[in-house]
C-alpha positions as CSV (number, residue, x, y, z in Angstrom):
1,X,15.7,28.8,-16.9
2,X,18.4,27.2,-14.6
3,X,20.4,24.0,-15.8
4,X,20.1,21.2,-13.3
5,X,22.9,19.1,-12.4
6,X,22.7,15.5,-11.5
7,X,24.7,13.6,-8.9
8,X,24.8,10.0,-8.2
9,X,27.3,10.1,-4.9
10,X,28.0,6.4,-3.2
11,X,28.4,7.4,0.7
12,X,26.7,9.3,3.0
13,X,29.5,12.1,3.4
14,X,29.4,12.7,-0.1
15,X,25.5,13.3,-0.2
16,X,25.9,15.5,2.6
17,X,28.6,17.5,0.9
18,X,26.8,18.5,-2.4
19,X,23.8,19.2,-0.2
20,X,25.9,21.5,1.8
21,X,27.4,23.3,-0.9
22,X,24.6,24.3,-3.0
23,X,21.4,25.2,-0.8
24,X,18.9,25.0,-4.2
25,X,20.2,20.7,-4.0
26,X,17.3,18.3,-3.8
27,X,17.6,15.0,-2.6
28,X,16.0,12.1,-5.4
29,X,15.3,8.9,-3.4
30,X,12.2,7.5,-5.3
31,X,11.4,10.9,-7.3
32,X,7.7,9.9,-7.6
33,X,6.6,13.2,-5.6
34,X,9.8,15.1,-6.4
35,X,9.9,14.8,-10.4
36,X,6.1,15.6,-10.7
37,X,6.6,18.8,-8.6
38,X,9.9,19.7,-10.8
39,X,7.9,19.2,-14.5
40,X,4.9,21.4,-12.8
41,X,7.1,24.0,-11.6
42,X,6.4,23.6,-7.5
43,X,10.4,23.1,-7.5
44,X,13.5,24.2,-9.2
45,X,16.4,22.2,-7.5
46,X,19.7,23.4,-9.1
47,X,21.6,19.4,-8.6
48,X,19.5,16.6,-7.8
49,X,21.3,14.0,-5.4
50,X,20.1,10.4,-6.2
51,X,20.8,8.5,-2.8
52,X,19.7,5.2,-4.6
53,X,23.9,4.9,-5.3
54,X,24.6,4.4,-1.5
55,X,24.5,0.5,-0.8
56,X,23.8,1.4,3.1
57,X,20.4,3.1,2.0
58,X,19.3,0.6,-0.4
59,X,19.1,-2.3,2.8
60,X,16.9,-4.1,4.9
61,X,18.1,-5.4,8.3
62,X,15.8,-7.5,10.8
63,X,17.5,-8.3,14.1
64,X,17.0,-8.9,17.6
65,X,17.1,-4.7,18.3
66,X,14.2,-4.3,15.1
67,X,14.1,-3.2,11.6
68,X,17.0,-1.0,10.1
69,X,15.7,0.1,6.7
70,X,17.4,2.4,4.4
71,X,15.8,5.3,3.4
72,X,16.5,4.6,-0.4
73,X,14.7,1.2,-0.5
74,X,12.1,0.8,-2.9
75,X,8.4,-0.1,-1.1
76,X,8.1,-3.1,-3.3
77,X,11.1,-4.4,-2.0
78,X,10.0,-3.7,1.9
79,X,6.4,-5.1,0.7
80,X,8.6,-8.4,-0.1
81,X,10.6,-8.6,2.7
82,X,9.1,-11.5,5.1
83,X,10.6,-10.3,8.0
84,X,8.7,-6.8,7.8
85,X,5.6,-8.7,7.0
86,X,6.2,-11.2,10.2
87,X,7.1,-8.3,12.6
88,X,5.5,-5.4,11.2
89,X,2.2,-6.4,9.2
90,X,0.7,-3.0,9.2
91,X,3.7,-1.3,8.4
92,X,4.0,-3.7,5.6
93,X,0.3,-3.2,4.5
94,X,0.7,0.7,4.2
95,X,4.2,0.6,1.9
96,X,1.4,-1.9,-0.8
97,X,-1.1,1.1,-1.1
98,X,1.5,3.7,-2.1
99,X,0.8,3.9,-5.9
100,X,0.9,1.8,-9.0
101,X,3.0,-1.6,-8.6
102,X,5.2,0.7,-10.9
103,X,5.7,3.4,-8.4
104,X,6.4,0.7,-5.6
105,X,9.7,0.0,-7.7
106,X,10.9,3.5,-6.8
107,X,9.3,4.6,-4.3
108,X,10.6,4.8,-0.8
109,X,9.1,5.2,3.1
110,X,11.7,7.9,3.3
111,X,10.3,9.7,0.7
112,X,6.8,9.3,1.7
113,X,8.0,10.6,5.0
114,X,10.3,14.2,3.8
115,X,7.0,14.7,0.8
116,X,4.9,15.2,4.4
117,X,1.4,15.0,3.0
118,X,-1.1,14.7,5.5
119,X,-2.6,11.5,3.6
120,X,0.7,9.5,3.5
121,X,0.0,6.2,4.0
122,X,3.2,5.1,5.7
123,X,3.3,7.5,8.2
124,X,0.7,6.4,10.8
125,X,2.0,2.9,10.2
126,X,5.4,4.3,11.0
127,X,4.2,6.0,14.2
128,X,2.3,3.0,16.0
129,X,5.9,0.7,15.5
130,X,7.6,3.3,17.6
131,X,9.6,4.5,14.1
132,X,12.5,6.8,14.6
133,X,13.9,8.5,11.7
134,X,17.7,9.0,11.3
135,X,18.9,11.8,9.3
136,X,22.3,12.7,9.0
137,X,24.0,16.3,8.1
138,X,26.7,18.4,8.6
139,X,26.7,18.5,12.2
140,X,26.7,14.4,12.3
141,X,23.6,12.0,13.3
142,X,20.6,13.0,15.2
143,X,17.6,10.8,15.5
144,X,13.5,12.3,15.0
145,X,10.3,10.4,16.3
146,X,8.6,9.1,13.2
147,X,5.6,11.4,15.0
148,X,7.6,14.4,15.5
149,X,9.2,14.4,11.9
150,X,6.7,15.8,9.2
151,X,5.8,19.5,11.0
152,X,3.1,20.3,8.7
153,X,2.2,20.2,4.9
154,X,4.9,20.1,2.6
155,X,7.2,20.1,6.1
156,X,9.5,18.6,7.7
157,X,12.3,18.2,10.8
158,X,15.0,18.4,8.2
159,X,17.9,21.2,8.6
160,X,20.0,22.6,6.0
161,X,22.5,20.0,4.0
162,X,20.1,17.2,6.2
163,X,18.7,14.3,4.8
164,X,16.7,10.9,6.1
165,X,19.3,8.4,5.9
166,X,17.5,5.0,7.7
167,X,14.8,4.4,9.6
168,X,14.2,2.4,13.0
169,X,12.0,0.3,15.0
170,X,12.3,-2.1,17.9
171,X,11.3,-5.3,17.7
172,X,7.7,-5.6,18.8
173,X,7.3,-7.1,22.7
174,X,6.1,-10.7,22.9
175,X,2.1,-11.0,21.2
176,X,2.6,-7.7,19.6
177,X,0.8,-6.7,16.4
178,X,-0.1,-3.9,13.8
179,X,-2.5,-2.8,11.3
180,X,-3.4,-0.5,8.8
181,X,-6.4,0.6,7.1
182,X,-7.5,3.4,4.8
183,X,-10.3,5.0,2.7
184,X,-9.9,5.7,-0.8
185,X,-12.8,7.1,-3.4
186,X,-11.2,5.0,-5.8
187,X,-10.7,0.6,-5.5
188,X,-6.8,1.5,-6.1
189,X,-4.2,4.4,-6.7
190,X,-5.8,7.5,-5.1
191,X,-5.0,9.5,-2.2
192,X,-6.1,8.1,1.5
193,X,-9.4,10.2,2.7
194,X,-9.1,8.8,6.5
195,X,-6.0,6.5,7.3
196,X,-5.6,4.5,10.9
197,X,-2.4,2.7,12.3
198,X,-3.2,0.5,15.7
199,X,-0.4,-0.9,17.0
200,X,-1.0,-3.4,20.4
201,X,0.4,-5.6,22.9
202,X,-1.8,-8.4,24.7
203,X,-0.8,-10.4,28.0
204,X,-0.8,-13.9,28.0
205,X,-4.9,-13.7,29.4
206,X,-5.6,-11.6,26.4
207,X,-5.7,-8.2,28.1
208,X,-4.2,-4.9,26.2
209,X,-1.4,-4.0,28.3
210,X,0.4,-1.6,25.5
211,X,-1.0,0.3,22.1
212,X,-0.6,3.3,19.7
213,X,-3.3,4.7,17.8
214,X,-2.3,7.0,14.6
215,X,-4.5,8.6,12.5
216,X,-3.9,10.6,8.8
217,X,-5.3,12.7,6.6
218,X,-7.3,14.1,9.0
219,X,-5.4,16.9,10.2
220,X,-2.3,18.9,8.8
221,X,-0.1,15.8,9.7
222,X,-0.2,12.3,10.7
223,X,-1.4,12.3,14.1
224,X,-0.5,10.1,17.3
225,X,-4.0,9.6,19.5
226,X,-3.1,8.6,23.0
227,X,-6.6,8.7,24.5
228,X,-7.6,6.1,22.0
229,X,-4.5,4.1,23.3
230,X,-5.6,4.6,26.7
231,X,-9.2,3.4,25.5
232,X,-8.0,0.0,24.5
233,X,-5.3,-0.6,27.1
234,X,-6.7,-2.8,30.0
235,X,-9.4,-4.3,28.2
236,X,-9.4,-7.5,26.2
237,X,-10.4,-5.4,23.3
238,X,-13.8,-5.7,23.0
239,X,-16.7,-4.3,21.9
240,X,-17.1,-1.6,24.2
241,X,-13.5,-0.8,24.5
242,X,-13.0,-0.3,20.6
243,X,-16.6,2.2,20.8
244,X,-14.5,4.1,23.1
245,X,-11.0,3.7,20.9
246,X,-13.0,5.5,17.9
247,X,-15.2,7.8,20.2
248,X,-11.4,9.1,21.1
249,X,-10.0,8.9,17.4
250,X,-13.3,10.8,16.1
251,X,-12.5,13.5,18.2
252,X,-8.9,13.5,17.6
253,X,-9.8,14.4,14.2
254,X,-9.2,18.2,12.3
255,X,-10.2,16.8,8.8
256,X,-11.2,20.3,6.1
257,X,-14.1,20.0,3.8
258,X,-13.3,19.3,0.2
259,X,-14.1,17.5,-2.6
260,X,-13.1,14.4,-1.4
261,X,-15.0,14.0,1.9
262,X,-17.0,16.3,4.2
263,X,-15.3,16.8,8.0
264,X,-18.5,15.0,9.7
265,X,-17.9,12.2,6.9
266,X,-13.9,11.8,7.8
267,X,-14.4,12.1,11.4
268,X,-17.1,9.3,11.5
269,X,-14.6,7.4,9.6
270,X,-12.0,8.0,11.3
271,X,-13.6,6.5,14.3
272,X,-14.8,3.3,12.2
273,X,-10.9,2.7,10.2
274,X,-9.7,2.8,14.2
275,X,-12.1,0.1,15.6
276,X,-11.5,-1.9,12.3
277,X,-7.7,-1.6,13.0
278,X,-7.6,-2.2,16.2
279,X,-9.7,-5.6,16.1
280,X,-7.5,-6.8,13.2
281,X,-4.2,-6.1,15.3
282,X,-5.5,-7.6,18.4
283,X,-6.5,-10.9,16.3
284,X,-3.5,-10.8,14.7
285,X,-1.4,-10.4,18.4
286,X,-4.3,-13.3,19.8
287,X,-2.2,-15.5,16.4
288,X,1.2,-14.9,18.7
289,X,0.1,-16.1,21.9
């Protein structure tokens, strides 16, 4: 068995260069997923590389361009933060359902983002807030689409000596609002069956002129729905238009059969978390007229 080094380093150049010299590194933001998958054997990183050290990472900043969060910032903090919970209610909602109140303390969105389980909660909250990871490398700074960034199970848009360093998004246009809803077997701590991010924007008459529809862990990754978008945008989100918006995320749907849920069951769900989201947004965007 391999010893495995630790390293604590305080700036992003010096993450990037222990990642760069020894390919087996592993970055430790939270370590909820990582440590579990070390003691089982999933992993074997040869130096762990705690970000937690770097003060940029460990930030929240609310301006007039959006949210800047660190990728190193523990979810109870972001749950906290009033400005997330003002501007991004949804977004905020998803970071409270990862885990024990325990786990909050360490765990981070970044994380929950390079893990790239289908079921992460934060993830379709992330995509219908127009997220945009940063990750910086070697090679300098390049920026993903929080949609674009987990490519599958287990993976990711991350290169060699890569890691997610913040992560973006705008300020939400005038009577703009989120939500975010998911199915669990259990009341608390389990895994999302079905998970649904609406994100909307209502004119001053009422009437959808902008939304984003994400759904998880109903297909290999978290999944952006535009037809359900399209379903709602133009109406004043009624009845009828939110049948439509979960006719479309129904179909959108690639759930597998397992213990947890049947596909018919998670694609009729599916459909139902969307409508459910998509009224509480718009009632919550109604609130900012």
């Amino acid at each position: 068995m391999q010893a495995t080094r630790y390293e604590a380093p305080t700036t992003v150049d010096g993450a990037i260069e222990l990642l760069r010299a020894d390919p087996g590194a592993r970055v430790i933001a939270g370590g909820t997923d990582l440590l579990v998958q070390f003691r089982t054997g999933r992993v074997e990183p040869t130096v762990f590389v705690d970000i937690k050290r770097i003060p940029d990472l460990m930030s929240i900043h609310v301006d007039g361009d959006g949210l800047r969060l660190g990728a190193g910032t523990p979810c109870a903090q972001i749950f906290e933060s009033q400005d997330v919970h003002a501007h991004w209610p949804g977004l905020a909602e998803a970071t409270d359902l990862i885990g024990s109140s325990q786990i909050q303390g360490r765990a981070t969105l970044g994380g929950n983002l390079c893990n790239a389980s289908p079921a992460a909660d934060t993830v379709p909250a992330l995509i219908v807030c127009s997220a945009q990871v940063v990750i910086a490398g070697p090679s300098g700074e390049r920026t993903v689409a929080a949609e674009d960034f987990v490519r599958g199970p287990g993976a990711n848009a991350l290169e060699p000596g890569e890691f997610v360093v913040q992560i973006r998004a705008p300020k939400p246009a005038a009577r703009t609002a989120d939500a975010y809803l998911r199915l669990i077997p259990r009341s608390e701590m389990d895994i999302a069956v079905v998970g649904a991010g609406v994100s909307v924007t209502l004119d001053k008459k009422g009437k959808c002129t902008a939304a984003r529809v994400a759904i998880g862990a109903v297909a290999p990754t978290a999944r952006l729905v535009p037809a359900a978008a399209d379903a709602l945008i133009g109406t004043s989100i009624d009845g009828e238009a939110l049948e439509r918006a979960a006719a479309a995320a129904s179909a959108a749907a690639e759930p597998i059969d397992d213990k947890r849920g049947t596909r018919a069951y998670r694609v009729k769900v599916t459909g139902v978390l969307v409508k459910r989201a998509a009224a509480i947004a718009a009632e919550r965007a109604r609130e900012r007229s």
